[in-house]
C-alpha positions in Angstrom: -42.3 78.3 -32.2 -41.2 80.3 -29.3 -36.7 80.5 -29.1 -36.3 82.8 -26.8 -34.9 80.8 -24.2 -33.4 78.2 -26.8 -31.7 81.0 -28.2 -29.6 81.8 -24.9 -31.7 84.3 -23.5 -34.1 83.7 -20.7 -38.0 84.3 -21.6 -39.3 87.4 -19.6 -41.9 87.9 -16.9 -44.4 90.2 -17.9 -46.6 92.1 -15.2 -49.4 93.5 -15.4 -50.9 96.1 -12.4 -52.6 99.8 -13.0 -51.2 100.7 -9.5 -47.5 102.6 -10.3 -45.8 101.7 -7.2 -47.0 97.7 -7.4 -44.8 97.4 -10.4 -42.2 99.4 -9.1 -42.1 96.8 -6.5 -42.7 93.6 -8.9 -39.7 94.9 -11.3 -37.0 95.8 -8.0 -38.4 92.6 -5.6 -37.6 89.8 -8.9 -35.6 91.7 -11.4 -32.2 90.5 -9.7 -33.4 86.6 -10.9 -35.7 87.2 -13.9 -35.9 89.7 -17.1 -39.3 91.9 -15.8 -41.3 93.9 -18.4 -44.3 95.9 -16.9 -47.9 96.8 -18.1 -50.1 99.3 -16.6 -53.6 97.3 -18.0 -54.7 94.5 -19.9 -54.4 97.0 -23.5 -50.8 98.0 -23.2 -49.9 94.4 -22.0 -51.6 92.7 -25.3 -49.9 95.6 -27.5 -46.0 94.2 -25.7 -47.4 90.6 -26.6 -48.3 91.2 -30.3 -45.2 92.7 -31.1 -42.5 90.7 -28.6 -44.7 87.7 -27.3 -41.9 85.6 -28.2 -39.7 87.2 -25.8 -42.1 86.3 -22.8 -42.7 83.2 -20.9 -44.7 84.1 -18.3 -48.0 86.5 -17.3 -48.7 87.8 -13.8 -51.9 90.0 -14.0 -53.9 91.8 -11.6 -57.7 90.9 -11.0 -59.3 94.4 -10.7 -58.3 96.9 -13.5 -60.1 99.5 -15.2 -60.3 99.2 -19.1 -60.2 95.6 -19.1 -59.9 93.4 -15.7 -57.7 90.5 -15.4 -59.8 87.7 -16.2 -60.5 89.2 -19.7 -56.9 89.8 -20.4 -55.9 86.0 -19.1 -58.7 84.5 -22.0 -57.2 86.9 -24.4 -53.4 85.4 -23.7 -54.9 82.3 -23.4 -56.5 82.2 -26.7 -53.6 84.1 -29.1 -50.3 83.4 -26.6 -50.7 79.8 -26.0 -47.3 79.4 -24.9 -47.5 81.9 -22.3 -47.6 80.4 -18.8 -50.1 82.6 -17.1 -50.6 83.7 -13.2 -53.6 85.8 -11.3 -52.5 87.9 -8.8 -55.5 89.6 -6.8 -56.8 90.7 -3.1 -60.3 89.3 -4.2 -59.9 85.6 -3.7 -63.8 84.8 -4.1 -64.7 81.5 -5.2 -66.3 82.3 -8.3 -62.7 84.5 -9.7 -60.6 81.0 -8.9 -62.9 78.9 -10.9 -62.9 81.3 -13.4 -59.5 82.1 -13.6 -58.8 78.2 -13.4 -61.2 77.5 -15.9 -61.5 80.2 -18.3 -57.8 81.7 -17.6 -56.4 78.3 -17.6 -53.4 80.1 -14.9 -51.2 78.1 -13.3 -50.9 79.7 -9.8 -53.4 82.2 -8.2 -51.7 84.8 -6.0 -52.7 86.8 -3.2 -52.1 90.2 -2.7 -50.3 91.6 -1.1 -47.7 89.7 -2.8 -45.4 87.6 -0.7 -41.6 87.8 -2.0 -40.5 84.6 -1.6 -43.9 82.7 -2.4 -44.1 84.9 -5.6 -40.6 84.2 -6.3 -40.8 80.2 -6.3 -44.2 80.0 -8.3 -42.4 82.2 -11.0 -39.8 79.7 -11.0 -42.1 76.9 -11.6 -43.9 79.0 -14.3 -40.7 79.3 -15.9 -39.7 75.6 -15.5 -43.4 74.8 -17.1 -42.7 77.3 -19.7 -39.1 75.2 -20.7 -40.7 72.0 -20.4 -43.6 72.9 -22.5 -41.2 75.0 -25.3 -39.0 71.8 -25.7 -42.0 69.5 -26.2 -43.0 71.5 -28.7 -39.8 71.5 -30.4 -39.6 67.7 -30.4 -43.3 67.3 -31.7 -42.7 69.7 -34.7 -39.9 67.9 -35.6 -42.1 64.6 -35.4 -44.6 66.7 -37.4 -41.6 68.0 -40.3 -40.2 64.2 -40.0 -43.7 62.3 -40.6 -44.6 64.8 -42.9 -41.4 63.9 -45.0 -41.5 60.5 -44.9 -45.0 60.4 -46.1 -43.6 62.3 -49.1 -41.4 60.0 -49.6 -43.7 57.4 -49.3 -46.2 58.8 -52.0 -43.2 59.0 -54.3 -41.5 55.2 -53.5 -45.4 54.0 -53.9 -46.0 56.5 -57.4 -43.5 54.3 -59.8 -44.8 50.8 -58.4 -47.9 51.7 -58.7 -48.2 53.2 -62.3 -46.3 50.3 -63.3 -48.9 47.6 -61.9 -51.7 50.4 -64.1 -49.5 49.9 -66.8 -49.4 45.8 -66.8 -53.0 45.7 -66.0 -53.7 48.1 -69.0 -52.0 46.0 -71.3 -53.6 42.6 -69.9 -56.9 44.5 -70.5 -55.8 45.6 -74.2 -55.3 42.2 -75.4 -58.5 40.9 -74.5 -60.6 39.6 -77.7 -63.8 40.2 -78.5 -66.3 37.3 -77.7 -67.2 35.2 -80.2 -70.7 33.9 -81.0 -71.2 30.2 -80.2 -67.9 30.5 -77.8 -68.7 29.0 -74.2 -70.0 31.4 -71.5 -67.6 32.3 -69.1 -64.3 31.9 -70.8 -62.2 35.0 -71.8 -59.5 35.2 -74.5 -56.7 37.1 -74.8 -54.1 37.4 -77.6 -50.1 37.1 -76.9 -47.3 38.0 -78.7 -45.6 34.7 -76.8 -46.7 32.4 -74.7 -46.7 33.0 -71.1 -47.0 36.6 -71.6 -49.8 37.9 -69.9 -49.1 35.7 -66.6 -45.9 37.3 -66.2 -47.2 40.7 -66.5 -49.9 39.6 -64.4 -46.9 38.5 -61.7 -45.4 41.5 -62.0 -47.8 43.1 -61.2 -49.2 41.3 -58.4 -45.6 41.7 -56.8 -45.7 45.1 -57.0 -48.7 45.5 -55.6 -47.5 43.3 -52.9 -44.7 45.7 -52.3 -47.1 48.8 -51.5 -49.0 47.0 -49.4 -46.3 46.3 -47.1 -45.0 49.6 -47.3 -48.3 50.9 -46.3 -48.5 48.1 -43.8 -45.4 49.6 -41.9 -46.7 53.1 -41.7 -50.0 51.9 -40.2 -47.9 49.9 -37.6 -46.1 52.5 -36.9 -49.3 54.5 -36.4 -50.3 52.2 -33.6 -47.4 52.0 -31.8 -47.4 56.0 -31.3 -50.7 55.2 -29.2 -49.9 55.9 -25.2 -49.1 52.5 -23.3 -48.0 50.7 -27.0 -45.1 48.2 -26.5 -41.9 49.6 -28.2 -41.3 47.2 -31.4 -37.8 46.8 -32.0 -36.4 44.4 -35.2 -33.4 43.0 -36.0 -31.1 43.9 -38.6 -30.8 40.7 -40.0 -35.2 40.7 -40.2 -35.2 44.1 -41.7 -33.1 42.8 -45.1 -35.0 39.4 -44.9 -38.2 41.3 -45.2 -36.7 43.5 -48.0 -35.6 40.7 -49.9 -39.2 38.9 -49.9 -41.0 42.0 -50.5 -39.3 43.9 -52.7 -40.9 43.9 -56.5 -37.2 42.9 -58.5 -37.3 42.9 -62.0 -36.6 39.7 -64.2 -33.4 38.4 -62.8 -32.9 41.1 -60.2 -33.2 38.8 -57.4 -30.8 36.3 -58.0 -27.8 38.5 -58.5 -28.3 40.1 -54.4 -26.7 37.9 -51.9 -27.3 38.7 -47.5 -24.2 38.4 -45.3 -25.0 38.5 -41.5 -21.9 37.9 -39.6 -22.9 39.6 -36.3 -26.9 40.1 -36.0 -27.9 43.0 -33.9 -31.5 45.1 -32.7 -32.1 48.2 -34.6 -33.4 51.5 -33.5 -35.8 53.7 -34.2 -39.3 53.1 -36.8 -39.1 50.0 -38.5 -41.3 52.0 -41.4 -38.4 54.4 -41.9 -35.4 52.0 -42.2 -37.5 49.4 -44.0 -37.8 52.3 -46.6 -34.4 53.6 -46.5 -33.2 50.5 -46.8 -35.5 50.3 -50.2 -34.0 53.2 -51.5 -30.3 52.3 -51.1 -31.6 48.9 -52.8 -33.6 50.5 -55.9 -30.0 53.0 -56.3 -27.9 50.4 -56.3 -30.2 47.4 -58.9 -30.9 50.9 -61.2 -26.9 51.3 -61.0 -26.2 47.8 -62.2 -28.4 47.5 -65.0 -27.4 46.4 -68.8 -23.9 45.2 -66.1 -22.6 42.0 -66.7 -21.5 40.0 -63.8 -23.3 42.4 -61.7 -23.7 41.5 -57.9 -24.9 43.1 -55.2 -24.9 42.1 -51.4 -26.4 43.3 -48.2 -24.3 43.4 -45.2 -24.9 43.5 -41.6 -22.3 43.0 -38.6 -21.7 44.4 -35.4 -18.1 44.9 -34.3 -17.8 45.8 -30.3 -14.1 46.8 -30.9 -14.9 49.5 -33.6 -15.1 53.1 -32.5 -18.5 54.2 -30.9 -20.8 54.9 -33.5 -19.8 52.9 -36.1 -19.8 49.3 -34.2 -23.4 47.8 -36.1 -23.9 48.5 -39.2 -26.2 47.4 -42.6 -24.1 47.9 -45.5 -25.5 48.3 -49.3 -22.5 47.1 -51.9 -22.8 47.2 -55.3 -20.0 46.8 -58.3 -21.5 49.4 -60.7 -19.9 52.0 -62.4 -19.2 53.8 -59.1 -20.3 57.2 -58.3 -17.7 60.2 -59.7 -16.0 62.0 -57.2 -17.7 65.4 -57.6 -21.3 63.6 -56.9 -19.8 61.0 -53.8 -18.3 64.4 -52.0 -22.1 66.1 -52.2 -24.2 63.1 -51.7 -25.4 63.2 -48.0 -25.5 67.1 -48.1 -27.6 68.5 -50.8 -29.9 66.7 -53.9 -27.5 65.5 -56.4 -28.4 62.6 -58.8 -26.5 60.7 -61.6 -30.6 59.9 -62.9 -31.8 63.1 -63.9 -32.7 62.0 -67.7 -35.1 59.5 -66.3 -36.6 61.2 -63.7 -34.3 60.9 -60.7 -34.5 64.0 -58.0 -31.3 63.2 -55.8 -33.7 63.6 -52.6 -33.3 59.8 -51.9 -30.1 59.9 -49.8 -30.7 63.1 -48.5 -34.1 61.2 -46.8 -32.0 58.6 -46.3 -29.2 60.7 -44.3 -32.1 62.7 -41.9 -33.8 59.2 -41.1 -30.5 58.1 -39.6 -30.0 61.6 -37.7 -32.9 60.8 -35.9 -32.1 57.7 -34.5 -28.4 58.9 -34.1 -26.7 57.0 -36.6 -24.9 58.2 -39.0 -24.9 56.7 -42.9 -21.7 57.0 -45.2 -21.0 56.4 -48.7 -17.9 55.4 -50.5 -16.9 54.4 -54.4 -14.1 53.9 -56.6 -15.1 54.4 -60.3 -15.4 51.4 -62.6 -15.1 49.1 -59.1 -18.8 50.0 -57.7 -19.9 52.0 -54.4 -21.1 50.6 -50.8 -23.6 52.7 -48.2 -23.3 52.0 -44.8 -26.0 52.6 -42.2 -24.1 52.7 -38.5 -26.5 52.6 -35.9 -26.8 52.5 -32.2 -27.8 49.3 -30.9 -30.9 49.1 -29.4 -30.8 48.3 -26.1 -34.0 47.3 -24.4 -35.2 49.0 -21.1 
């Protein structure tokens, strides 16, 4: 990626002529408005470009040059200095050097020579505006990249522990199946038990975890669509996001029954429903692991919206718990580096930390709070969605 101007310093303006007092001109004429570097032929430019290209943001090359002519040096920049907005400045304006230089060149602006100041000047500030427009896109799309690579990550891992556990239940289902026996009715299967009922609940199990993939899958691909050009923006509640949790998620035993939903205010979220629905699967699965072997263990999802709260923190969905609480030394590192409490059985800490950058994107914030022995509560605050 190409900082230069992001950095606080203005990409240059290279030129490139094998006439001496043409870039004596080009560098006095524009270097009062724009940072000017100057080539004497195609070789010296490309040497500039491979060791500063990110310090440029703009070409403007002569046509007819020994060595190399312009049109090879404009498919050279095109093909290795992508982001370099390029420009063809040349007293030969016949028809076959624009389509080429159009085509081949892919320039922006061709220029006639002798150059005119002012003409020169504003197609060097539209090369430059291109050149900004173009270097922030890319910003925003690698961060799309870094952000969907992530979540699929985290994706692979949320679906790993489901998944191995419905292998597990189907292995044992297939372990306790008996041999036929001769004279036995076609068709009929038997399996052995160490109770009854056994094998349906495993079989339940693991048909709800299953379940619980596939609509974690379900959401990506969603997501996927709506990325397509000219798809309609979804947007969810809150209150719809923690219903959808709460049928889908694969609870153990008596799991279910101990979380309660409050909705006081109801409010439309932000941002990928794919993303929340798994952070808010996360905060869940922390907060159930937290409470296990607990008596009179609750835990209770939260959502309100509160117009006289301070900006950013008016809607919110709220994960409470009262578990053992978190100690003070882990609560105070939490959102800013990969801390667990669950190392012994396999926790990584990278949770909340997925958690936290999910939130940053949609600019919301997420904060975490605990007393020991009294359990802990993570709050999502987001900005409202507000339709266009």
């Amino acid at each position: 990626m190409q900082v230069s101007d992001f950095a606080g310093e203005a990409p240059a303006v290279l030129f490139v002529d094998d006439e001496p007092t043409s870039r004596k001109w080009f560098a006095r004429e524009f270097g009062d408005e724009f940072r000017v570097q100057v080539a004497g032929g195609a070789d010296e430019a490309l040497n500039i470009l491979r060791e500063r290209s990110q310090e440029f943001g703009v070409l403007v090359t002569d046509y007819r040059m020994p060595e190399r002519d312009g049109m090879k040096l404009l498919r050279a920049v095109q093909r290795e200095y992508r982001h370099v907005i390029r420009l063809l400045a040349t007293a030969y304006a016949e028809k076959d050097v624009a389509i080429a230089a159009v085509n081949q060149g892919k320039v922006l602006r061709i220029l006639e020579k002798p150059l005119d100041g002012e003409a020169t000047r504003e197609a060097l500030r539209e090369a430059l505006q291109l050149y900004r427009t173009q270097a922030l896109e890319r910003v925003v799309n690698e961060g799309r990249v870094a952000a969907l690579r992530e979540a699929l990550g985290f994706l692979a891992h949320e679906l790993n522990t489901p998944l191995a556990t419905v292998r597990g239940y189907v292995a044992s289902v297939a372990a306790r199946h008996l041999p036929a026996e001769e004279g036995r009715e076609p068709g009929v299967a038997r399996f052995s038990e160490d109770h009854p009922g056994e094998l349906v609940t495993a079989l339940e199990r693991a048909e709800r975890r299953a379940l619980y993939c596939q609509s974690l899958v379900s959401t990506f691909v969603q997501s996927a669509r709506d990325a397509y050009p000219d798809a309609t923006p979804q947007s969810i509640s809150a209150s719809s996001l923690v219903e959808a949790l709460l049928d889908e998620f694969p609870f153990e035993e008596n799991e279910r029954g101990i979380v309660t939903m409050d909705v006081r205010h109801d409010f439309r979220l932000p941002g990928r429903r794919d993303l929340l629905y798994l952070v808010l699967c996360t905060l869940t699965k922390n907060a159930l692991i937290a409470l296990r072997g607990r008596e009179d263990r609750h835990l209770r999802l939260e959502v309100d919206c509160d117009s006289t709260a301070p900006a950013g923190k008016r809607c919110w969905i709220r994960v409470r718990d009262n578990g053992p609480g978190i100690p003070p030394e882990v609560l105070a590192k939490l959102t800013r580096e990969p801390v667990t409490t669950r190392g012994a059985t396999g926790g990584s800490g990278m949770g909340l930390m997925f958690c936290q950058r999910v939130m940053q994107t949609i600019n919301g914030s997420i904060d975490v709070s605990s007393t020991l022995g009294e359990g802990a509560a993570v709050t999502l605050f987001f900005q409202p969605h507000t339709p266009n």
